[in-house]
MIDOSE-1310 file (N, C-alpha, C; in nm, 2 decimals, decimal comma, always signed):
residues 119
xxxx	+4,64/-12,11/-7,58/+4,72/-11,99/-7,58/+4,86/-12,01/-7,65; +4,88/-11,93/-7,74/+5,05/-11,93/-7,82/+5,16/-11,91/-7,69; +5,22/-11,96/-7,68/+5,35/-11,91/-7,64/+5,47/-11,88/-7,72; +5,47/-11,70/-7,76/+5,60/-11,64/-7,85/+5,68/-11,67/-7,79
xxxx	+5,84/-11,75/-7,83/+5,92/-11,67/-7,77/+6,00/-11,56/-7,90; +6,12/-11,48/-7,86/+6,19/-11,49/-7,94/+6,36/-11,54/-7,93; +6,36/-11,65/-8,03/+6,52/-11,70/-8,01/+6,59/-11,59/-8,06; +6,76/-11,60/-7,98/+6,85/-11,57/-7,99/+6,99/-11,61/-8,00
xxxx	+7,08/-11,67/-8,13/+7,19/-11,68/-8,08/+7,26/-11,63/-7,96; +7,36/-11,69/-7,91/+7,45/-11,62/-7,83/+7,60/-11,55/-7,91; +7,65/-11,44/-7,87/+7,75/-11,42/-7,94/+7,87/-11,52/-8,03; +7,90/-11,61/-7,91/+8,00/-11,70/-7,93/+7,96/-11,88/-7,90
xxxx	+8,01/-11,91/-7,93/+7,98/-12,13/-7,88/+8,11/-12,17/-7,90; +8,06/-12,31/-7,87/+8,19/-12,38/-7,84/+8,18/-12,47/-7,98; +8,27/-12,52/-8,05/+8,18/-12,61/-8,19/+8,27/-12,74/-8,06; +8,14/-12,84/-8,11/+8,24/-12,99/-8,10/+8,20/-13,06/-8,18
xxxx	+8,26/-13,17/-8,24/+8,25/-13,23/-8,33/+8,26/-13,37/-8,33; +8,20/-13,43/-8,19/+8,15/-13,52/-8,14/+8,03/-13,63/-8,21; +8,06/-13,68/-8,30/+7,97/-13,75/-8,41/+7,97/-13,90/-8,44; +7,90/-13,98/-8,39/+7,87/-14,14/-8,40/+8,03/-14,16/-8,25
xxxx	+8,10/-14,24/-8,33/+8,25/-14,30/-8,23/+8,34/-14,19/-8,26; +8,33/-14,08/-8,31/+8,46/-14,01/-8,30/+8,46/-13,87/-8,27; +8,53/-13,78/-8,19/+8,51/-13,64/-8,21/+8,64/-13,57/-8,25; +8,65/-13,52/-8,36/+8,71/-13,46/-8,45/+8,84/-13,39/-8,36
xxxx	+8,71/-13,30/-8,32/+8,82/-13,17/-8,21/+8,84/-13,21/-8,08; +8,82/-13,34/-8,02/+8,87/-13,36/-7,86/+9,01/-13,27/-7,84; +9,03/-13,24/-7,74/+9,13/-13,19/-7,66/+9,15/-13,07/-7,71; +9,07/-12,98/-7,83/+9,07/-12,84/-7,88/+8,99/-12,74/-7,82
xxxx	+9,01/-12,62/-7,81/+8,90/-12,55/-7,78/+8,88/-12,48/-7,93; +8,78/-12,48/-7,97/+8,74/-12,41/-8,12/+8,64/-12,33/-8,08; +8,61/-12,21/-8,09/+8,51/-12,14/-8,10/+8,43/-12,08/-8,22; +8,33/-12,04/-8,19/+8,24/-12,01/-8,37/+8,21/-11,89/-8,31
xxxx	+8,23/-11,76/-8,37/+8,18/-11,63/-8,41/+8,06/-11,62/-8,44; +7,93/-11,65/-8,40/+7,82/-11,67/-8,46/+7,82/-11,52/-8,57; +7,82/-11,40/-8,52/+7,78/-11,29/-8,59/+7,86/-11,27/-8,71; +8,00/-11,34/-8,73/+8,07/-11,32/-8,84/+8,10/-11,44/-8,88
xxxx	+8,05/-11,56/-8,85/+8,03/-11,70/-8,90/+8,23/-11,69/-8,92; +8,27/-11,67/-8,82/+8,43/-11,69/-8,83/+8,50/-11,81/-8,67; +8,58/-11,88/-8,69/+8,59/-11,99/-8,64/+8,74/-11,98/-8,59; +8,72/-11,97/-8,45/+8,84/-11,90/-8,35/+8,89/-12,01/-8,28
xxxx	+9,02/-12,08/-8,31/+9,10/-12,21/-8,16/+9,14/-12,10/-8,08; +9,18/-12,16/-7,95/+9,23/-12,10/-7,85/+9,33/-12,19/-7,81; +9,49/-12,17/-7,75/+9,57/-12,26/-7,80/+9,68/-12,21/-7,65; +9,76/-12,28/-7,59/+9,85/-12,23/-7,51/+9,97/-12,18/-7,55
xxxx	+9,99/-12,09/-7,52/+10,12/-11,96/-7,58/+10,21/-12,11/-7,65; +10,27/-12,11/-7,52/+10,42/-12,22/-7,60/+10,41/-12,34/-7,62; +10,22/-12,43/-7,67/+10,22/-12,50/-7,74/+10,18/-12,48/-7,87; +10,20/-12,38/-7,93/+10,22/-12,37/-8,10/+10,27/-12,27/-8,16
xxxx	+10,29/-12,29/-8,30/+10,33/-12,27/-8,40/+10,26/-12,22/-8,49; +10,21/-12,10/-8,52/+10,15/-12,08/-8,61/+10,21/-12,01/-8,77; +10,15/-12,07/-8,88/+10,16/-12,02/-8,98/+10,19/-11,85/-9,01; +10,28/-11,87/-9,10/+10,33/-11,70/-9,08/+10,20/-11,60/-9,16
xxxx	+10,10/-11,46/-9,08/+10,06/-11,46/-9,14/+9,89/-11,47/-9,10; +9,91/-11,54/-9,03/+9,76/-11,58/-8,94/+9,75/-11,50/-8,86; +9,60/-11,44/-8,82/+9,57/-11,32/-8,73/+9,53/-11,40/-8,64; +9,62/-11,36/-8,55/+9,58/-11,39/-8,42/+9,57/-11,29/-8,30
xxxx	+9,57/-11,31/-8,19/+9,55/-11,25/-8,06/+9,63/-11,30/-7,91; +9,71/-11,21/-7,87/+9,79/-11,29/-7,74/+9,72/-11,24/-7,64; +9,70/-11,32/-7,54/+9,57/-11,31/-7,41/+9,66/-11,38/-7,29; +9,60/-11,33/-7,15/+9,67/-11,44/-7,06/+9,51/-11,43/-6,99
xxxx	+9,50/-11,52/-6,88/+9,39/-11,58/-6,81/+9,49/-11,60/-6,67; +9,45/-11,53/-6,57/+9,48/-11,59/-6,43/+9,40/-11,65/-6,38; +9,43/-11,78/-6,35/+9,33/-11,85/-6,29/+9,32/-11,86/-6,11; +9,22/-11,93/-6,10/+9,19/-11,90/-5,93/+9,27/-11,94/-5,87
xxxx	+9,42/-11,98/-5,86/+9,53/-11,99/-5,79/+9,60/-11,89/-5,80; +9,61/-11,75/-5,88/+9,67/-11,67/-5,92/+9,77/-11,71/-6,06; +9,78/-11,82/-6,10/+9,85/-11,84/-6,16/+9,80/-11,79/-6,33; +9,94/-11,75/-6,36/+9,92/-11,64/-6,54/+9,90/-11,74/-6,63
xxxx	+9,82/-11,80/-6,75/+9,80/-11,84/-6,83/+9,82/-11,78/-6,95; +9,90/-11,78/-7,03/+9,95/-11,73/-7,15/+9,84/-11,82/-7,26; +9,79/-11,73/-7,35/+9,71/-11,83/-7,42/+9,73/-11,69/-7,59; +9,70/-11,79/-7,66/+9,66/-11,70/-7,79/+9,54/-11,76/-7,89
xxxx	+9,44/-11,67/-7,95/+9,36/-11,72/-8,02/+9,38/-11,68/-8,13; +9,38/-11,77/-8,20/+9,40/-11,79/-8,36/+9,30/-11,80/-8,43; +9,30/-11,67/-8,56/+9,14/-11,72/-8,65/+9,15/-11,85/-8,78; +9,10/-11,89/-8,78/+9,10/-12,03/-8,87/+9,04/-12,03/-8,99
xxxx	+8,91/-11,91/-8,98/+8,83/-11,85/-9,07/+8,74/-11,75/-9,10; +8,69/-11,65/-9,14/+8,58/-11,54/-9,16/+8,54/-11,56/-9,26; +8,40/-11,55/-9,23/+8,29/-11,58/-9,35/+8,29/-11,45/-9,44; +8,26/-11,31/-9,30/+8,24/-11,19/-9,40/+8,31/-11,04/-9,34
xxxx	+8,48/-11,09/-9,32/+8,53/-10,99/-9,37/+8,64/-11,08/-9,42; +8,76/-10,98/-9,52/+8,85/-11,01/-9,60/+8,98/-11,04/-9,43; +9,04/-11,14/-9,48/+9,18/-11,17/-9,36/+9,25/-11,06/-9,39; +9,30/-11,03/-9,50/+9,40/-10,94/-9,57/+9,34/-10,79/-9,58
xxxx	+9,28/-10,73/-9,59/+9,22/-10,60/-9,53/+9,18/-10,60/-9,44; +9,12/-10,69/-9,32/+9,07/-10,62/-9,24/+9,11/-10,68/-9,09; +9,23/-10,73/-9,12/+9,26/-10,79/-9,03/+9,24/-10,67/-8,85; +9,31/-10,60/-8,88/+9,29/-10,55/-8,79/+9,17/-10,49/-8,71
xxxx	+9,02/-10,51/-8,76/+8,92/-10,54/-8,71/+8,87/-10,63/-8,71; +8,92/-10,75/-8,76/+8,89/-10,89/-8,71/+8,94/-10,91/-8,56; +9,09/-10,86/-8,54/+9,14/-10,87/-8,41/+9,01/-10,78/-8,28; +8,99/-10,68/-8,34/+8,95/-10,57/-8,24/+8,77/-10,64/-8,22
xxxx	+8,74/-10,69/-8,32/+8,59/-10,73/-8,35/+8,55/-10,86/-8,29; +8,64/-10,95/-8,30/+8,67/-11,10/-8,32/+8,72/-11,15/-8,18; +8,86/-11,14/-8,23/+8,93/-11,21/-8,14/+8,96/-11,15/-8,00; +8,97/-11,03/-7,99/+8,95/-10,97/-7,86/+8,86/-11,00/-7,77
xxxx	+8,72/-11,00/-7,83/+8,58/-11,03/-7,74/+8,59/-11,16/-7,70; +8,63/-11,27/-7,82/+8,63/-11,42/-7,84/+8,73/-11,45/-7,68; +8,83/-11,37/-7,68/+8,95/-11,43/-7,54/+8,85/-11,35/-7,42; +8,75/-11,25/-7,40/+8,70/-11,21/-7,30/+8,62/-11,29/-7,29
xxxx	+8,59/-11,35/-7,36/+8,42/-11,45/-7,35/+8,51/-11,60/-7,32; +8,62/-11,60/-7,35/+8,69/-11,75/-7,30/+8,76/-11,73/-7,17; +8,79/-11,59/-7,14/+8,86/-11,60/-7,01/+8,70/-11,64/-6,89; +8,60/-11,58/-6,92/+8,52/-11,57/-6,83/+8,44/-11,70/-6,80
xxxx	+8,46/-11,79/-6,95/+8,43/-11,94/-6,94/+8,50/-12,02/-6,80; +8,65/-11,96/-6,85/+8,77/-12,01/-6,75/+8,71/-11,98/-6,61; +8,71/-11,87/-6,59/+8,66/-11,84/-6,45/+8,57/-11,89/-6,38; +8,44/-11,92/-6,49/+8,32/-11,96/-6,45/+8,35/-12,13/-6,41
xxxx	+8,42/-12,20/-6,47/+8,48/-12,31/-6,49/+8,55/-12,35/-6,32; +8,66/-12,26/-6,32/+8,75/-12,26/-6,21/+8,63/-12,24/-6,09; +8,53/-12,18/-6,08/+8,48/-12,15/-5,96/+8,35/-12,33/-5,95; +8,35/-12,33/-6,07/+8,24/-12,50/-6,01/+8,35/-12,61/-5,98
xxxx	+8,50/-12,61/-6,00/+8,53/-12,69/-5,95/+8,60/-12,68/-5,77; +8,64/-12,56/-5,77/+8,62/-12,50/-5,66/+8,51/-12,52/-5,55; +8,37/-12,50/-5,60/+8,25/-12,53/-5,52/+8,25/-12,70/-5,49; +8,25/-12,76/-5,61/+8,25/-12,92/-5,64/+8,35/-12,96/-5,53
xxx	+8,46/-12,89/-5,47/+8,57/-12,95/-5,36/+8,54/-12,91/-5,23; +8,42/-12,85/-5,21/+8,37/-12,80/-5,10/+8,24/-12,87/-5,07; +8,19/-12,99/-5,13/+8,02/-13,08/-5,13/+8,09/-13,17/-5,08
């Protein structure tokens, strides 16, 4: 008997770059846009500096202590739209979904370690 399935990317991933003794991106969060092959960091408000010019996105994340997390995600690259025309549906397309799909990581995150102090 065949068993079809059909695969499906997921909207977003995590890239790591974890290869032989070294990982490239430790201590980064990078994400990959699968549908626009565009490649999003996620970065703490007041640890960076970004180039003037770079489309980015300001987001905060409260985490399960109540506490505000200022965060901004910055795009690094798009395969298939222009940075300079279309920026502003990169933001609305991209990077907006990209910080909803990271805050919920966060959350999901926050609550196994939460369960994990209760075993």
């Amino acid at each position: 008997m065949n068993n079809i399935q059909e695969l499906n990317l997921p909207e977003f991933a995590f890239l790591d770059a974890n290869v032989c003794d070294k990982n490239e991106l430790q201590g980064r969060t990078v994400i990959l846009h699968v549908r626009s092959a565009s490649v999003v960091e996620i970065f703490d408000r007041e640890d960076v500096f970004l180039k003037q010019g770079t489309i980015s996105f300001k987001f905060s994340y409260t985490n399960s202590f109540g506490i505000r997390e200022p965060m901004i995600a910055a795009l690094h690259y798009c395969a298939t739209l222009d940075v300079n025309t279309d920026g502003n549906l990169i933001k609305e397309l991209i990077l907006k979904p990209c910080a909803k799909w990271y805050c919920n990581y966060c959350e999901w995150e926050d609550n196994n370690i939460i369960n994990e102090s209760y075993e």
